[in-house]
C-alpha positions as CSV (number, residue, x, y, z in Angstrom):
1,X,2.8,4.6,12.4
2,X,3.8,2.5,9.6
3,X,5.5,5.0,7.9
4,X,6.7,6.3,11.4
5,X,8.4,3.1,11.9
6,X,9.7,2.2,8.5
7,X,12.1,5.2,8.3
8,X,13.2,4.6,12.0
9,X,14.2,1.4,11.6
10,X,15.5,2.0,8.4
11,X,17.9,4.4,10.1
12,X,18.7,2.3,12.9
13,X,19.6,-0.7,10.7
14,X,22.0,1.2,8.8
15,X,23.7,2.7,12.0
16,X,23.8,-0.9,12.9
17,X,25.4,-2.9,10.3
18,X,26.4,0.2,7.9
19,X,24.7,-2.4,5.2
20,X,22.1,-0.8,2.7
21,X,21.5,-3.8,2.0
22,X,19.8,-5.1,5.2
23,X,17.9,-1.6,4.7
24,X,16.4,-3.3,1.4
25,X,15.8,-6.1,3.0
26,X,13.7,-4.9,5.9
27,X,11.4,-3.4,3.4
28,X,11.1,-7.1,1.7
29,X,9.9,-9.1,4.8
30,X,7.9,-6.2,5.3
31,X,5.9,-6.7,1.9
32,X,6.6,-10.5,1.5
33,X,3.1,-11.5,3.4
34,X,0.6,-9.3,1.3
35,X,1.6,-13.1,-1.1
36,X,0.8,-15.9,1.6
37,X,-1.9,-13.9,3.8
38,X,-3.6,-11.5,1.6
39,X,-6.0,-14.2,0.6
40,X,-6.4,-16.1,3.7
41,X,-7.1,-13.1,5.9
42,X,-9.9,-12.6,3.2
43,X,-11.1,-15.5,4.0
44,X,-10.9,-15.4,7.8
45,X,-12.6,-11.3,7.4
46,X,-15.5,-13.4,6.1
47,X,-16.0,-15.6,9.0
48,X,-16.0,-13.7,12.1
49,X,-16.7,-10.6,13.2
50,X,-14.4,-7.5,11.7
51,X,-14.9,-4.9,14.3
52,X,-13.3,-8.2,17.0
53,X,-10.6,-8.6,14.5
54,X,-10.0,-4.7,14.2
55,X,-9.5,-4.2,17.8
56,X,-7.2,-7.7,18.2
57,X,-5.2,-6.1,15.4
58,X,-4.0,-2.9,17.8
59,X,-3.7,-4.9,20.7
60,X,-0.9,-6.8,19.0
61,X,1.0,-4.5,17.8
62,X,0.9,-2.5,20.9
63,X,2.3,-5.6,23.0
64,X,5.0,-6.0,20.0
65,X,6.2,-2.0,20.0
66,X,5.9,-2.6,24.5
67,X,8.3,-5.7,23.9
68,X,10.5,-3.9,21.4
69,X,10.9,-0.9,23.4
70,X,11.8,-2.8,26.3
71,X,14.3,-4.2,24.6
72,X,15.8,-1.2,23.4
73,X,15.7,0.6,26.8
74,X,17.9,-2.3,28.0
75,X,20.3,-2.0,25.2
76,X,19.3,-5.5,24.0
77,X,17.5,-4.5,20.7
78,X,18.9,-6.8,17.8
79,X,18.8,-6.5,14.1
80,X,16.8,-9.8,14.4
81,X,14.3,-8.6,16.7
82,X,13.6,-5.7,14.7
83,X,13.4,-8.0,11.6
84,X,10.4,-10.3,13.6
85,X,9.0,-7.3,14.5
86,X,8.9,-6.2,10.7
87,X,7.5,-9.4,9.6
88,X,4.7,-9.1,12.2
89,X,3.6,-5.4,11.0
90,X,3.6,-6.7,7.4
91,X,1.4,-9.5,8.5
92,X,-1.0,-7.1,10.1
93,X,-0.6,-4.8,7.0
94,X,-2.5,-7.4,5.2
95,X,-5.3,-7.1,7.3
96,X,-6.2,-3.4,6.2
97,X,-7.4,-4.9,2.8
98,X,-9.9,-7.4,4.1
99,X,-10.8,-5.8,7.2
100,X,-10.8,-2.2,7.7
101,X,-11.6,-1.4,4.4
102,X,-14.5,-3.4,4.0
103,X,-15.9,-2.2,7.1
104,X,-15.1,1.5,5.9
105,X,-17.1,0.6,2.4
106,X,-19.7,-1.1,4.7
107,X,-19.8,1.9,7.2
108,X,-20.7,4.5,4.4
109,X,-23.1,2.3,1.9
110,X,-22.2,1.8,-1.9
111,X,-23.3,4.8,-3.0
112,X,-20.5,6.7,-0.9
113,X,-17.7,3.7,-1.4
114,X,-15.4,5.7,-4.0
115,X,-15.2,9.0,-2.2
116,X,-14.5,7.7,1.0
117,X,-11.8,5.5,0.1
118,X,-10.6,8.0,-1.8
119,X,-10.2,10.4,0.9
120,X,-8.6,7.6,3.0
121,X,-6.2,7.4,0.3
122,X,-5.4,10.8,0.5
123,X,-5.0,10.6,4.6
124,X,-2.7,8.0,4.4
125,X,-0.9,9.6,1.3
126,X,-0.1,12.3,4.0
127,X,1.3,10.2,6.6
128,X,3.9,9.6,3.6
129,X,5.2,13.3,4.4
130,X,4.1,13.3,8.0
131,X,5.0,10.0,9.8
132,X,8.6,9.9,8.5
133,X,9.6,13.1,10.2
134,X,7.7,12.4,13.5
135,X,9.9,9.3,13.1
136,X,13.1,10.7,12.6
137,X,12.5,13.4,15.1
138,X,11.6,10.7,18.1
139,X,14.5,8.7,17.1
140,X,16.8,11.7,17.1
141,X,15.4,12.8,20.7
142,X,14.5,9.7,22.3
143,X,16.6,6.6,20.8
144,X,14.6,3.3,19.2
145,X,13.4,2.7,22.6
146,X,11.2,6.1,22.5
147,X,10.0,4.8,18.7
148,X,8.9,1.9,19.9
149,X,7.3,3.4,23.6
150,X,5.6,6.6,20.8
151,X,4.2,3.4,19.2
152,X,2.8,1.2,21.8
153,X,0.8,4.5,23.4
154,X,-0.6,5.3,19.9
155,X,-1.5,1.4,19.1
156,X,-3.1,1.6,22.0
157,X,-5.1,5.0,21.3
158,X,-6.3,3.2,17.7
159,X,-7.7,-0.1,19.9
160,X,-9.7,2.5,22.0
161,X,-11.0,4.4,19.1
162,X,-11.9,0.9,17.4
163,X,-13.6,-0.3,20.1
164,X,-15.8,2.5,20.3
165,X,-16.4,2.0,16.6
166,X,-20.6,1.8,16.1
167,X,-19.8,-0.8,13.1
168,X,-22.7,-3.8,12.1
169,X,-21.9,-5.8,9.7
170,X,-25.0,-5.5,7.1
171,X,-24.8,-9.3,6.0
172,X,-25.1,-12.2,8.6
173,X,-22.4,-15.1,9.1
174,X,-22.9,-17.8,7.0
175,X,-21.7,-21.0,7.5
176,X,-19.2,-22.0,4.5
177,X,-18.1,-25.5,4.0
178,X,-14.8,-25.0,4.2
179,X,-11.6,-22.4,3.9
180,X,-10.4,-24.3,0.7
181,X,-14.2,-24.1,-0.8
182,X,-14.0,-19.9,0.3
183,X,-10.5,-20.1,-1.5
184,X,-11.8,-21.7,-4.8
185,X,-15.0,-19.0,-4.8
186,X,-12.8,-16.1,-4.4
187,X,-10.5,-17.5,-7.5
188,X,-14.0,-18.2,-9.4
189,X,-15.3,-15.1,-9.0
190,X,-12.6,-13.0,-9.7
191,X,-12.0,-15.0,-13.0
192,X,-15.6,-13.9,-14.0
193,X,-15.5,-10.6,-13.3
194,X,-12.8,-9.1,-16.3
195,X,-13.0,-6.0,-14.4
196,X,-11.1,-7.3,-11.2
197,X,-8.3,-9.2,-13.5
198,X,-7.6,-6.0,-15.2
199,X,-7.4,-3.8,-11.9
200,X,-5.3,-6.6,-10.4
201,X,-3.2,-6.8,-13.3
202,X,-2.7,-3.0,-13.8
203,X,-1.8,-3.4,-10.0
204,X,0.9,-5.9,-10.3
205,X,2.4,-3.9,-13.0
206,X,2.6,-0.8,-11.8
207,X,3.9,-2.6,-7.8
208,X,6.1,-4.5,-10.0
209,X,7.8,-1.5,-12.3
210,X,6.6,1.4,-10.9
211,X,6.7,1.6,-7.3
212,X,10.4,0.1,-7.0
213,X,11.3,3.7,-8.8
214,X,10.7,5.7,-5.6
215,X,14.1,3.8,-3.9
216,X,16.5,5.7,-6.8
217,X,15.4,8.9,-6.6
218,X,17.6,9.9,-4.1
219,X,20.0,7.8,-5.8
220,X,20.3,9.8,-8.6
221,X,19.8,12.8,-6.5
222,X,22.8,12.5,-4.9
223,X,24.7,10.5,-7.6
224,X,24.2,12.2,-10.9
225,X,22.4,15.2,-9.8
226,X,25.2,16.3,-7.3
227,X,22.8,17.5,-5.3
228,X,23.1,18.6,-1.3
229,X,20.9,16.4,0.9
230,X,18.6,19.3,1.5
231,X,18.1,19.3,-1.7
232,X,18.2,15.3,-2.2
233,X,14.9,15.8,0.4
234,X,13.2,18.7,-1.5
235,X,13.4,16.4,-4.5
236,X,12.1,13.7,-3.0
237,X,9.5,15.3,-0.8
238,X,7.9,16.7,-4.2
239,X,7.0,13.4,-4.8
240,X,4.5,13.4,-1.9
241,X,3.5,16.6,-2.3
242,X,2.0,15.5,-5.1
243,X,0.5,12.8,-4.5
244,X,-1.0,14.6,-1.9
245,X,-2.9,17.2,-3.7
246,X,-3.2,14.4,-6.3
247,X,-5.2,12.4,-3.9
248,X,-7.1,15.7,-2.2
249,X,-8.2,17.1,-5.9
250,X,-9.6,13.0,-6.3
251,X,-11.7,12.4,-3.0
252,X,-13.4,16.0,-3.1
253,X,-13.4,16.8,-6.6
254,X,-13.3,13.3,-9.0
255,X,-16.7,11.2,-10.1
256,X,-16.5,8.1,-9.0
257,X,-17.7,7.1,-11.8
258,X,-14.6,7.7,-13.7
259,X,-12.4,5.9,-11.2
260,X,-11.5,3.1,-13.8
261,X,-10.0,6.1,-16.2
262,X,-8.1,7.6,-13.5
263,X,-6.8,4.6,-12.4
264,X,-5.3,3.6,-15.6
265,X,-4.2,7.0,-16.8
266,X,-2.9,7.6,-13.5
267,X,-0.6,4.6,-13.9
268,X,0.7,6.3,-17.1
269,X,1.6,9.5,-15.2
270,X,3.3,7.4,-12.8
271,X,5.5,6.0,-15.2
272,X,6.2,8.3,-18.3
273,X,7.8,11.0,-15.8
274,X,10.0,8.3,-14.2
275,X,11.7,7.7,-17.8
276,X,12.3,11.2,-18.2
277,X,13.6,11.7,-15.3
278,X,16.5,8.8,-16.0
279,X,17.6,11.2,-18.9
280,X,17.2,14.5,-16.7
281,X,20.7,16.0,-15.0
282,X,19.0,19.1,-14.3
283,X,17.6,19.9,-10.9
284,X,14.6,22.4,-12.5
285,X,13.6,19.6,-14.8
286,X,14.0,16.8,-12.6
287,X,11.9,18.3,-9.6
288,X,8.6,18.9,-11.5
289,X,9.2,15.8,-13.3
290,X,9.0,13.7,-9.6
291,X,6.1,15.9,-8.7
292,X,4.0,14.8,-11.5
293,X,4.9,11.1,-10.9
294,X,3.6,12.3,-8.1
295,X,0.0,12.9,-9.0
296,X,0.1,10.0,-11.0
297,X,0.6,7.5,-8.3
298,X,-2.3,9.7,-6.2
299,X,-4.2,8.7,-9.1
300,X,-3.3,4.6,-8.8
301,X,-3.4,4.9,-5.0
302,X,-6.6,6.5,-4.3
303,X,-9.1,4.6,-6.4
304,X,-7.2,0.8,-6.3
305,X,-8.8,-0.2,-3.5
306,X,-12.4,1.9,-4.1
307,X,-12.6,0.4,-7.9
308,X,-12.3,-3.3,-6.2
309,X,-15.1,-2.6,-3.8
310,X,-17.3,-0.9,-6.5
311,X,-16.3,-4.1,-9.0
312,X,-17.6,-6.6,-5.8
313,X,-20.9,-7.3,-4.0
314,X,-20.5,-7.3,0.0
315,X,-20.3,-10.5,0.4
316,X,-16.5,-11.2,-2.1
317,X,-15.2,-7.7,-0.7
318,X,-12.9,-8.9,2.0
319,X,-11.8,-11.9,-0.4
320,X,-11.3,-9.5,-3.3
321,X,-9.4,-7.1,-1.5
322,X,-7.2,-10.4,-0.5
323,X,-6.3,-11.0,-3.7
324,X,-5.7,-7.3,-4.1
325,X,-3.1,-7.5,-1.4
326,X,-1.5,-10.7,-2.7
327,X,-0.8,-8.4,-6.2
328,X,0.8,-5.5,-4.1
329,X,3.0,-8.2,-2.6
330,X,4.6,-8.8,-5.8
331,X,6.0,-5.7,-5.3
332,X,9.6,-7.1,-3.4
333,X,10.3,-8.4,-6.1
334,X,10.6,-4.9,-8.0
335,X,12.6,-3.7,-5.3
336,X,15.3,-6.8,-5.8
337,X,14.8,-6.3,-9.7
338,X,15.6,-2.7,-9.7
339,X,18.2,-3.4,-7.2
340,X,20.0,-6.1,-9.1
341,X,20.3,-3.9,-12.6
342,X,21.2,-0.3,-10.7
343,X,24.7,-2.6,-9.7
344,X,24.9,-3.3,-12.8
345,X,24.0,-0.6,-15.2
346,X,23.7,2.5,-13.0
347,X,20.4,4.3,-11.4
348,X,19.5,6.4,-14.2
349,X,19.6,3.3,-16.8
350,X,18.0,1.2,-14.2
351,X,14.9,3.6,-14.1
352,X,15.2,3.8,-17.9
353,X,14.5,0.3,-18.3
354,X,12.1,-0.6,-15.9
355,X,10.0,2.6,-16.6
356,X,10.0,1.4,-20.7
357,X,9.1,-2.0,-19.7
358,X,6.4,-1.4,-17.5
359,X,5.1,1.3,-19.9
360,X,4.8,-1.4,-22.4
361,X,3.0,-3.7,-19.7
362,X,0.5,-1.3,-19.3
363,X,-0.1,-0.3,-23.1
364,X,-0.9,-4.6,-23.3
365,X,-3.2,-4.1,-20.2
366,X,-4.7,-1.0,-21.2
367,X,-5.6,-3.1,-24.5
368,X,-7.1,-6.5,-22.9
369,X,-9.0,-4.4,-20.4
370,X,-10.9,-1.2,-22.5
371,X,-12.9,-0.8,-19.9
372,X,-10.6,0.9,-17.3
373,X,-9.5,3.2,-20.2
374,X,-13.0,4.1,-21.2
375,X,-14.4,4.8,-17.6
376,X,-16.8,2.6,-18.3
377,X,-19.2,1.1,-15.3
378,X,-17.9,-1.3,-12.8
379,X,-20.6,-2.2,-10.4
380,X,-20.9,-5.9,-10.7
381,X,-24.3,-7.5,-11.1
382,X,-27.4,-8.3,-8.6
383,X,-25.8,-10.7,-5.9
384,X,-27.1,-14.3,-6.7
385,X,-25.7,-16.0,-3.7
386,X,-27.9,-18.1,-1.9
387,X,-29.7,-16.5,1.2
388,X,-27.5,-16.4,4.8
389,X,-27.5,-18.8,7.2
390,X,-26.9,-17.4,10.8
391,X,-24.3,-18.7,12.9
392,X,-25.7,-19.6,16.2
């Protein structure tokens, strides 16, 4: 549904205000809450009960898509609606660090953690190809008001299915001093474990250089390519075909064990096809090119989150994967940076620089961290917090 939605609305702006740059800017309030409420929902996953919080989570957005949809069947639907409804999916979006994927890691035990969040990964690698064509094929048939009516019905399927979720949380409630006090441990604990600074940091980069890249593909596609828009979407659609079978060939086939390595090498295969690509103005070059940018962002993708909850004892997963969220949300700020020098320079020198510079980001992190690059183990050590107290 999020990717459903995001290429909707993205549609429905432009027609709208004819403004790409609203487009852009949906995207940002989209991504600008991973910063504030990564962390804090990390906190608040530790608290109370995640399978409660899971279920509030679809009823919410089901009320929000029944509101919106109303609103559009009346022919009342506003750019600033849409924007508040934005900001409240992003909101929510944060949640999926600190709660369902802790409970997913929780569900399976630690021994099982990589694979399955690798093959989650690669599930919702494929709503990348699948959600934005259910999405454009509503909106084609049925208008914004049929989006958003598609989204409440299927919101409300996912609260269903969570409640009948058989999930126990394996450590008790404790009772904490304080949300500041959770803050400071998170912060602590992260700082002592090397491992999670490098895996945030490789994050940050590659959300900071890399990711923005995907927006000037079709760009240059269409601008120094001279391609059709069929071919504008083969070209771009090879991107998620391989990320795809990147992300398949990784939950079924790759040792957990050597999640740090494909992490970090998998960042390089991001990036080193994205600068030759700037320099390509042939189609046959430039299409395998994408398509093994492709692979390497399967490769980031599908262990991030798995190396973090391998790196953390149960009870620092939901704050971990907080602070994993707040890196991810630095990720706007790509999008305006990338923005902001294609004006000025062109698409194809834009992706030349930022490509260059986040190489040489992640040669320095590749450096302060060897044990990514190595593979080397990441469990953390025996848990030495102090034994639960159960809430009454």
């Amino acid at each position: 549904m999020r990717q459903f939605e995001t290429l909707a609305i993205a549609v429905f702006v432009f027609q709208k205000t004819g403004n790409a740059f609203y487009v852009a800017m949906m995207l940002f309030v989209q991504r600008v809450p991973l910063i504030p409420f990564g962390l804090v929902f990390g906190v608040v996953a530790d608290r109370f009960n995640r399978k409660t919080i899971f279920v509030l989570i679809f009823a919410v957005l089901a009320t929000e898509a029944a509101i919106l949809g109303r609103l559009a069947s009346q022919d009342r639907l506003e750019i600033w609606h849409v924007g508040i409804g934005v900001f409240i999916n992003g909101v929510i979006w944060t949640t999926d660090f600190s709660v369902r994927r802790p409970m997913l890691a929780e569900s399976v035990g630690d021994s099982r953690v990589g694979r399955a969040v690798g093959l989650d990964g690669a599930l919702m690698i494929s709503a990348l190809a699948l959600g934005p064509v259910i999405g454009g094929g509503i909106l084609q048939l049925a208008g914004m008001q049929g989006v958003y009516f598609f989204g409440a019905g299927a919101y409300l399927v996912g609260g269903i299915l969570a409640l009948t979720v058989k999930y126990q949380r394996p450590i008790k409630a404790i009772r904490r001093p304080s949300f500041v006090s959770d803050f400071r441990t998170a912060i602590s604990y992260a700082r002592s474990r090397r491992i999670i600074i490098g895996i945030l940091a490789v994050t940050v980069i590659v959300d900071l250089w890399a990711t923005p890249i995907r927006s000037m593909i079709p760009v240059i596609g269409k601008g120094e390519l001279g391609l059709t828009p069929l071919l504008v979407g083969v070209l771009v659609s090879s991107q998620g075909i391989g990320s795809l079978i990147g992300a398949a060939v990784i939950a079924f086939r790759g040792d957990p064990k050597k999640y740090g390595r494909i992490y970090m090498y998998g960042s390089f295969l991001y990036l080193i096809p994205a600068s030759l690509f700037s320099l390509s103005d042939w189609f046959a070059m430039s299409l395998p090119l994408v398509f093994i940018g492709g692979l390497g962002l399967a490769a980031f993708s599908a262990t991030q989150s798995a190396l973090v909850l391998m790196a953390s004892p149960p009870e620092m997963r939901s704050r971990m994967l907080g602070l994993l969220a707040v890196g991810i949300g630095i990720g706007p700020l790509g999008i305006l940076n990338i923005g902001l020098m294609a004006t000025l320079y062109g698409a194809p020198n834009a992706v030349t620089i930022v490509s260059i510079e986040g190489l040489i980001a992640l040669v320095i992190a590749a450096w302060l961290w060897p044990t990514l690059r190595r593979g080397e183990n990441v469990s953390p050590p025996e848990s030495t917090s102090k034994p639960n107290i159960e809430l009454p």
